[in-house]
C-alpha atoms as one frame of an Amber mdcrd trajectory, in Angstrom:
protein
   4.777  31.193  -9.039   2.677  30.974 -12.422  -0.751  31.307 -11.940  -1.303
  28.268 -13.596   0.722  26.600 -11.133  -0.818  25.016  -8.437   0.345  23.630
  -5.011  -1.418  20.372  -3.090  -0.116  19.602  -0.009  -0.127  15.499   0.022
  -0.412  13.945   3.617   1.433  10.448   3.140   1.215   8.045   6.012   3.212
   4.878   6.240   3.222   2.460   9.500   6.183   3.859  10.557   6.726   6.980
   9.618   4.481  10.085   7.842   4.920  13.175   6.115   3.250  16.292   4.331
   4.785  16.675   0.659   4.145  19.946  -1.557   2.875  18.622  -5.329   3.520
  21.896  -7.888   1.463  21.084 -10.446   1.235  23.117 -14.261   0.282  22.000
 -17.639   3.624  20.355 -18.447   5.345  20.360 -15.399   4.793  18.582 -11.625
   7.223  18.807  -8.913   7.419  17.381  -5.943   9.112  18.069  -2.162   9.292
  17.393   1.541   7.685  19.769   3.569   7.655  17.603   7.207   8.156  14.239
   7.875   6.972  12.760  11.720   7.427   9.585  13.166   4.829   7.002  13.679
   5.525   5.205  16.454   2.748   2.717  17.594   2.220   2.716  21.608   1.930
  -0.933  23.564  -0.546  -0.249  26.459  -2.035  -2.782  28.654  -5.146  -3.501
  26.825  -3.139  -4.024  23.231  -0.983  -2.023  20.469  -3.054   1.402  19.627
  -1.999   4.112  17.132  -1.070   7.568  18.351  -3.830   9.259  16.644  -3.248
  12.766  18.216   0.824  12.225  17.591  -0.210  11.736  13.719  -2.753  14.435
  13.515  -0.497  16.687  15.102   2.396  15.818  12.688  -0.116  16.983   9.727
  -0.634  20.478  11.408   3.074  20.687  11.542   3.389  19.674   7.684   0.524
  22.231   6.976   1.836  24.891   8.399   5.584  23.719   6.946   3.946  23.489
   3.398   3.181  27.472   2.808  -0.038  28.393   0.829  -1.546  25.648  -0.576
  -4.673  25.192  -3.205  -5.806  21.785  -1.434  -5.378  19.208   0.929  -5.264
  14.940   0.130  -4.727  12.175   2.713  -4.169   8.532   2.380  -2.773   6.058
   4.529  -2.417   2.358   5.606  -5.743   0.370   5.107  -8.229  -1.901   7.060
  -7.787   0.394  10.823 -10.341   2.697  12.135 -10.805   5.372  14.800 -14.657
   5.503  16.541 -16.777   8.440  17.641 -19.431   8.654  20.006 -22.792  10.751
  19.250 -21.113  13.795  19.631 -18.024  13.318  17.284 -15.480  12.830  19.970
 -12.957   9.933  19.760 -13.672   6.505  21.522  -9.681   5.570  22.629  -6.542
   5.522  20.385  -7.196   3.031  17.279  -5.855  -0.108  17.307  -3.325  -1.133
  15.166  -3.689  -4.259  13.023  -1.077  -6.167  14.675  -2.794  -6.333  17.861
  -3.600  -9.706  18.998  -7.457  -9.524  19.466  -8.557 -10.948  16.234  -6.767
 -13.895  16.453  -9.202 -17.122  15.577 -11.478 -14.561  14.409 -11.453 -15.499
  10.750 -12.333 -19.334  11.419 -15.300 -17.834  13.990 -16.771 -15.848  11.026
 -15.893 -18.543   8.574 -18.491 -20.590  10.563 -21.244 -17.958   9.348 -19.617
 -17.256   5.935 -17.438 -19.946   4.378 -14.027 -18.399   2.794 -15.091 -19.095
  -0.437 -18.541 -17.691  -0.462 -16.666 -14.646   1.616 -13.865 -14.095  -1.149
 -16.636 -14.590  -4.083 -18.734 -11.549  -2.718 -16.030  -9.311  -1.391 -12.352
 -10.407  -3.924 -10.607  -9.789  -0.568  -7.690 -11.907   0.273  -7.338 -13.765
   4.130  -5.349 -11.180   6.084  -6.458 -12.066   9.635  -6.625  -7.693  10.533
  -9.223  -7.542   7.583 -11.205  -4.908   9.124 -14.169  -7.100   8.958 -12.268
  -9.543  11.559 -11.672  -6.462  13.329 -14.777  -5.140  13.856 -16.507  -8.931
  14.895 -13.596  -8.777  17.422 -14.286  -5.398  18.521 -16.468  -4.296  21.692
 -18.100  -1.531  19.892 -20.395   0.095  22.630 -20.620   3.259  22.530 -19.825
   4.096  18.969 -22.005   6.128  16.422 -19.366   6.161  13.868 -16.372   4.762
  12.205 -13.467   6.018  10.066 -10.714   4.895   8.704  -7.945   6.084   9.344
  -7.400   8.848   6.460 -11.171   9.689   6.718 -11.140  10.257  10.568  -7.893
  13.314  10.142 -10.027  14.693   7.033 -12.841  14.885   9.535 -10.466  16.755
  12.392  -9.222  19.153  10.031 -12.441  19.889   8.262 -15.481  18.214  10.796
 -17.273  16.566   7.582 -17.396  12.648   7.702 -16.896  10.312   4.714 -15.565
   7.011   4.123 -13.226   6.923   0.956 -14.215   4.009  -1.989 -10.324   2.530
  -2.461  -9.840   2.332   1.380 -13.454   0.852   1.783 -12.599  -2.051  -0.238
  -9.974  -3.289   2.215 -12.726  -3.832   4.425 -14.010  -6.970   2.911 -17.338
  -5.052   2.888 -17.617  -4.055  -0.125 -18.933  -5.651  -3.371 -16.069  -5.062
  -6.036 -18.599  -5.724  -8.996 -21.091  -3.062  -7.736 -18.350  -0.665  -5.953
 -21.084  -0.370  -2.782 -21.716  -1.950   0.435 -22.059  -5.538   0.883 -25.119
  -5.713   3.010 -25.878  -9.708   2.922 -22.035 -10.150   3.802 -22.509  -7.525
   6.972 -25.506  -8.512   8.103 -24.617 -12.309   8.497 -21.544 -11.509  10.549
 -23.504  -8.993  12.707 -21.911  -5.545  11.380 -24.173  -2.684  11.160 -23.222
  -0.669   8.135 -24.731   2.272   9.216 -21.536   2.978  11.500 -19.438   4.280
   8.090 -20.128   7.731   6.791 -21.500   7.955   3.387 -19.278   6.813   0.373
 -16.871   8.855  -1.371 -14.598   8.474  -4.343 -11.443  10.007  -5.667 -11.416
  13.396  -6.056 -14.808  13.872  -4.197 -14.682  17.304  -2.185 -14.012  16.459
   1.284 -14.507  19.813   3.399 -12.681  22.896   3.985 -10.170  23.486   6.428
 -12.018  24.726  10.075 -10.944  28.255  10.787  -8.933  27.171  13.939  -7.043
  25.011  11.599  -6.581  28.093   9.434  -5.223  29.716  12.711  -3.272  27.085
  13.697  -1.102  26.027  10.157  -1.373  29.625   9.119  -2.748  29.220   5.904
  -5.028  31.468   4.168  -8.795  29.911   3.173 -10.706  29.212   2.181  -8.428
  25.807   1.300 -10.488  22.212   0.496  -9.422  18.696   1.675  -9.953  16.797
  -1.410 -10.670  12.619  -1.249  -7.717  11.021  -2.886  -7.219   7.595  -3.065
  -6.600   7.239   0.740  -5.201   3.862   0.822  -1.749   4.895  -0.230  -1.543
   1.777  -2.559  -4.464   2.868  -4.550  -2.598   6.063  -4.639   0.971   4.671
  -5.747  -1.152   2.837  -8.433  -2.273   6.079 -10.094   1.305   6.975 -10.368
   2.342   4.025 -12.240   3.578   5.694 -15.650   2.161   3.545 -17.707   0.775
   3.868 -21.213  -1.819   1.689 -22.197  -3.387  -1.816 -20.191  -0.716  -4.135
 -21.045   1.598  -3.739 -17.855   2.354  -5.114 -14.173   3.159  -2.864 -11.324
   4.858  -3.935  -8.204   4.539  -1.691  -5.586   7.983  -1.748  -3.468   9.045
  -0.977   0.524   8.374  -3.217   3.304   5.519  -4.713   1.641   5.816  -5.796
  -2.176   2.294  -5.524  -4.021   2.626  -6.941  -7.158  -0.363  -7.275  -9.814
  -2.585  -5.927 -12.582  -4.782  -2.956 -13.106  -8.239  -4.429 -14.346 -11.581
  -3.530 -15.428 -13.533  -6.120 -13.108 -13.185  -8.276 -10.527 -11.527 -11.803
 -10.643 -13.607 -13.793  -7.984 -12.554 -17.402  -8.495 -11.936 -20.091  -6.443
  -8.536 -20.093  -8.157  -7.846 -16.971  -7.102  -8.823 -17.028  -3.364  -6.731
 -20.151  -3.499  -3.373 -17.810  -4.803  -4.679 -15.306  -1.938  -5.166 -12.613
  -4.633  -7.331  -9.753  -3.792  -9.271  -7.239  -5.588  -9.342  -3.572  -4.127
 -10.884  -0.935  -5.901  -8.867   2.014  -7.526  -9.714   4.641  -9.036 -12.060
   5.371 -12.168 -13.573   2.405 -11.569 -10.486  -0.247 -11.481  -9.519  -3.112
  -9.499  -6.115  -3.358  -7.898  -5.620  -7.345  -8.570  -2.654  -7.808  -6.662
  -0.892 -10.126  -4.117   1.316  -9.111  -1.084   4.718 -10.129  -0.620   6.663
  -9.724   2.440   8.585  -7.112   0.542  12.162  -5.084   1.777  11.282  -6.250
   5.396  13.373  -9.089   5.107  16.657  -6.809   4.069  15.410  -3.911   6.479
  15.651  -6.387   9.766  18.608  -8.307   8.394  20.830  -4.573   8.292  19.247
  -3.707  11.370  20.806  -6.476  13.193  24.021  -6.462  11.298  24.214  -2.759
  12.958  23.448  -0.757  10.161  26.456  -1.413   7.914  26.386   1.048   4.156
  23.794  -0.412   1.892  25.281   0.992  -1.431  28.555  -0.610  -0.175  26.273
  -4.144   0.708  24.308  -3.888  -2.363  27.867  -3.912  -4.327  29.299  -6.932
  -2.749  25.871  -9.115  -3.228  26.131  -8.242  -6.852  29.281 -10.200  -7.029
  27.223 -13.641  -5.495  26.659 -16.423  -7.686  22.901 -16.005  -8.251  20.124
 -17.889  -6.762  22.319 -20.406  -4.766  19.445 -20.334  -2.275  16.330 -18.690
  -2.225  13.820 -18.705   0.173   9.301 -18.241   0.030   9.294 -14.695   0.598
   5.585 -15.235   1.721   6.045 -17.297   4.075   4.958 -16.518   7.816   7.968
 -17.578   9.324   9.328 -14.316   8.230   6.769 -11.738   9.430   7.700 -11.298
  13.116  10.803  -8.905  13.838  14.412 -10.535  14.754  16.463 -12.480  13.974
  16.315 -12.640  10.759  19.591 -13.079   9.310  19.327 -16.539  11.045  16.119
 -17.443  10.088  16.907 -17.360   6.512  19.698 -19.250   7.024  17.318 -22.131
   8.675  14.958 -22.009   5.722  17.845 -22.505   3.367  19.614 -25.394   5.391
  15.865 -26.836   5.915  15.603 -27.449   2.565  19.324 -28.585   1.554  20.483
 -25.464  -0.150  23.844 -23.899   0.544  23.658 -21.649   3.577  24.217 -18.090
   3.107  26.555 -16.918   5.751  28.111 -13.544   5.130  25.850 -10.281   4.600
  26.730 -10.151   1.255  25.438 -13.718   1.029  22.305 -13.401   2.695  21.193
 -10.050   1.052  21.815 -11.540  -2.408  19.569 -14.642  -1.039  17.049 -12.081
  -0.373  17.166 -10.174  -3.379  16.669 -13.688  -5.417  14.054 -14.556  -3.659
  12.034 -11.186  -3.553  12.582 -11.039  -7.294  11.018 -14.793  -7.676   8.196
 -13.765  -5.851   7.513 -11.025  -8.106   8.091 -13.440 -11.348   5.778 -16.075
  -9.576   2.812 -13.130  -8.741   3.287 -11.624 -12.189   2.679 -15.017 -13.898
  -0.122 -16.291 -11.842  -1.946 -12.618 -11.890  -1.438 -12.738 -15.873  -2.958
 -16.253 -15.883  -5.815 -15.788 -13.153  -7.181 -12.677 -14.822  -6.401 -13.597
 -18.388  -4.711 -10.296 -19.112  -0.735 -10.497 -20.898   1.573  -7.902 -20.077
   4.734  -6.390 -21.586   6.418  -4.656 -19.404   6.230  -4.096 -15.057   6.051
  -0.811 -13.686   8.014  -0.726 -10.444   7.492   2.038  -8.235   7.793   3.223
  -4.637  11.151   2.781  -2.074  12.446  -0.526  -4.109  13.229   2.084  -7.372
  16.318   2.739  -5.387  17.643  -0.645  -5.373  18.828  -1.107  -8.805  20.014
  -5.334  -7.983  16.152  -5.785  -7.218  14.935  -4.031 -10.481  17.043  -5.801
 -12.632  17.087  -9.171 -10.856  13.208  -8.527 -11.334  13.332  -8.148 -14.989
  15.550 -11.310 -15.439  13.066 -12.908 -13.235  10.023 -12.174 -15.194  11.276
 -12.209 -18.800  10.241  -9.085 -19.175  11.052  -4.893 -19.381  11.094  -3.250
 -16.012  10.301   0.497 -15.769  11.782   1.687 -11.869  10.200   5.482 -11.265
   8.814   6.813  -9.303   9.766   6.421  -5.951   7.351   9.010  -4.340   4.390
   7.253  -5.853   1.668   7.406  -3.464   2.842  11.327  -2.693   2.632  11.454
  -6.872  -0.988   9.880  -6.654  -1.815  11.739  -4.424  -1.181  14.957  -5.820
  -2.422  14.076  -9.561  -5.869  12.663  -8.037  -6.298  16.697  -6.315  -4.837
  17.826  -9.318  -7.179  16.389 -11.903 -10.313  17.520  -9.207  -9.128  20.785
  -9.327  -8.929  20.786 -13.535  -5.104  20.678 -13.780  -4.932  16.929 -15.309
  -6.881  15.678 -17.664  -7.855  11.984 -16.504  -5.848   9.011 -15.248  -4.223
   8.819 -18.630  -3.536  12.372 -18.768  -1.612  12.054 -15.227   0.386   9.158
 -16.503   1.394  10.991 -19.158   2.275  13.909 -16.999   4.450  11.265 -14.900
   5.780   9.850 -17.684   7.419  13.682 -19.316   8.198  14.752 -15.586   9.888
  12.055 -13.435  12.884  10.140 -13.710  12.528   6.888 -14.690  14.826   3.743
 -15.294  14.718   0.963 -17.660  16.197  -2.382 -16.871  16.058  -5.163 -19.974
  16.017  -9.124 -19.188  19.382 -10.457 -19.024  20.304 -13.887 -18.725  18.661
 -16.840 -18.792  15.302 -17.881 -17.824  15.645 -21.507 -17.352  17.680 -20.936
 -13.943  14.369 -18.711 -12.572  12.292 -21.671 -13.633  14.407 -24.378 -11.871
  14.438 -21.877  -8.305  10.588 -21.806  -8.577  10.590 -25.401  -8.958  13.098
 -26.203  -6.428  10.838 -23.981  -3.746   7.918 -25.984  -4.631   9.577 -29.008
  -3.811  10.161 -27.669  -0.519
């Protein structure tokens, strides 16, 4: 390998599965591949649903070693969950995982203390009821001397320094997104002590080297660094949007769907809150203004109980559907829980007098229409919240693969959409360590990088708009 070559490992955790990927990174060239991938498989124990911490952190030791000499070390992961130490470092129980029951009525409790508007207009966050604010009033907490999040608390097994990453932070609804620090009047009126989190870091911060019995243990040669990325692995996929300029939408795609706007400062209106937009921070100083939509969820549980049938094959046939014969709110609740889901749809559309999708090819099309209006509808509302036009959306992450939803998306929104790449938080990842270790310039110069480097697919609008505007209308009727 060139000497001006260099090799990150990326440590990429989803909620159900992770994986250590190998970024090659020169002047004009960045490759990327799989070194491990682990399952994540959440454990239901008497007292609630935990993480397996010590399944995860010993999937990463596996990827290490996997990955060969390496220059550096980045990890990001899902936001708002935390692992706590006692005095002497050690771990207080298995984390719990945000879809544990224990902060239910939480929100309203601390909405008593902080009204949701005064709440949103100091922190941007949106109402997600495992904020990790809810989490922590909800939490029994005795004991603890410290809390990490999730990314932060492997960086401090693998090199025993303690941080708390800025882009993860903000999905704690603790942080001020106009300051980029601590919101101590917010945490002191809901009874949180700050002084749990390690200090502050941002993106591309040194975050340790590797301990010498995880030297022994992977193999590897040090001295090797963990660098801070940005560890919530949107704020990551965000940096790997290949765009050029500030005129562009990115919807980040897989189970979830995070569609919105890279901005300069916060939008903290009442409007806003009311759209349930958030503002997390990214990196060099940006705000991720974005909404969440339930995303490929609904497709992944509908195959699941159709027995896993091809999707190419399933993808083909809903091509050939008339188009937007029913659609359904692809935010709505009713679709979060697993099962069943093929027949919930089908109640939502007969619920509000549309034709009922009965075949799979039917019901995927149905959910490819409706995913793609929900990306028109967050696209159009973030432009008009944040008074910032776009030309084009940037569509990255496991939805690049699905060619239907990229161009139904473009015919949704009116506009050019740009599908590449689908590795983005590994990509992120990678380019944040990257430009810390001198290789890439500056978030522009890693777009750029992207943008000579990576395949990428343009889709043009096709069609006609007026039938997208007459679906959103006939869903707000509903």
């Amino acid at each position: 390998m060139s000497a001006s070559v260099k090799s990150y490992a990326a440590v990429d955790l989803g909620a159900s599965s992770g994986r250590v990927m190998v970024g090659r990174v020169g002047p004009d060239s960045l490759e990327l591949s799989e070194a491990h991938r682990f399952v994540n498989r959440p454990v239901r124990v008497p007292e609630g649903l935990r993480w397996d911490i010590l399944s995860l952190y010993g999937g990463v030791l596996d990827g290490l070693r996997a990955a060969g000499q390496i220059d550096s070390v980045g990890i990001d992961s899902w936001a708002v969950d935390y692992g706590l130490l006692d005095a002497d470092g050690a771990l207080l129980g298995n984390p719990v995982h945000y879809r544990d029951s224990r902060t239910e009525g939480v929100a309203q409790k601390v909405w008593a203390t902080v009204p949701a508007p005064e709440l949103y207009a100091a922190t941007g966050l949106q109402y997600a009821p495992f904020n990790t604010l809810y989490q922590l009033v909800a939490d029994r907490l005795m004991g603890a001397q410290r809390l990490l999040l999730i990314p932060d608390l492997l960086a401090y097994w693998l090199t025993g320094e303690q941080g708390t990453e800025l882009t993860n932070a903000s999905t704690t609804q603790l942080i001020d997104p106009r300051t980029r620090a601590w919101s101590y009047d917010i945490a002191e009126r809901v009874g949180i002590e700050l002084e749990l989190f390690a200090p502050l870091r941002q993106p591309g911060d040194p975050a340790g080297l590797l301990r010498p019995e995880v030297l022994e243990e992977t193999g590897l040669r040090g001295p090797v660094p963990v660098t801070a990325v940005g560890s919530h692995d949107t704020a990551s996929a965000v940096a790997a949007v290949p765009a050029s300029g500030e005129r562009f939408a990115y919807i980040c795609t897989g189970t979830w769907s995070l569609a919105g706007l890279e901005l300069d400062a916060p939008v903290l209106t009442e409007e806003s809150r009311a759209a349930n937009f958030t503002n997390e921070l990214g990196l060099d100083g940006t705000v991720r203004y974005l909404r969440n939509i339930m995303g490929l969820w609904l497709l992944q549980e509908c195959v699941r109980a159709w027995g896993d049938p091809d999707l190419g094959e399933l993808l083909l046939d809903a091509a050939k559907v008339p188009a937007l014969r029913s659609v359904v709110d692809a935010g709505d609740a009713m679709f979060l829980a697993p099962g069943r889901m093929p027949e919930r749809i089908a109640e939502a559309c007969r619920a509000s007098g549309q034709p009922v999708p009965v075949s799979p090819a039917e019901v995927t099309r149905c959910i490819l229409d409706s995913l793609a209006l929900a990306h028109r509808k967050a696209v159009d509302e973030a432009q008009r919240l944040a008074g910032h036009p776009v030309d084009v959306v940037h569509v990255v992450g496991g939805g690049t693969r699905n060619a239907l939803l990229c161009q139904l998306t473009a015919d949704a929104c009116g506009l050019p959409v740009v599908a590449g790449p689908t590795e983005a938080a590994a990509l992120g990842n990678v380019l944040v360590q990257a430009r810390a270790h001198g290789l890439v310039r500056d978030l522009a110069g890693g777009r750029e990088l992207l943008t000579r480097t990576q395949p990428l697919t343009r889709y043009e609008p096709q069609g006609d708009s007026a039938r997208w505007r007459e679906a959103q209308a006939r869903l707000a009727r509903d």
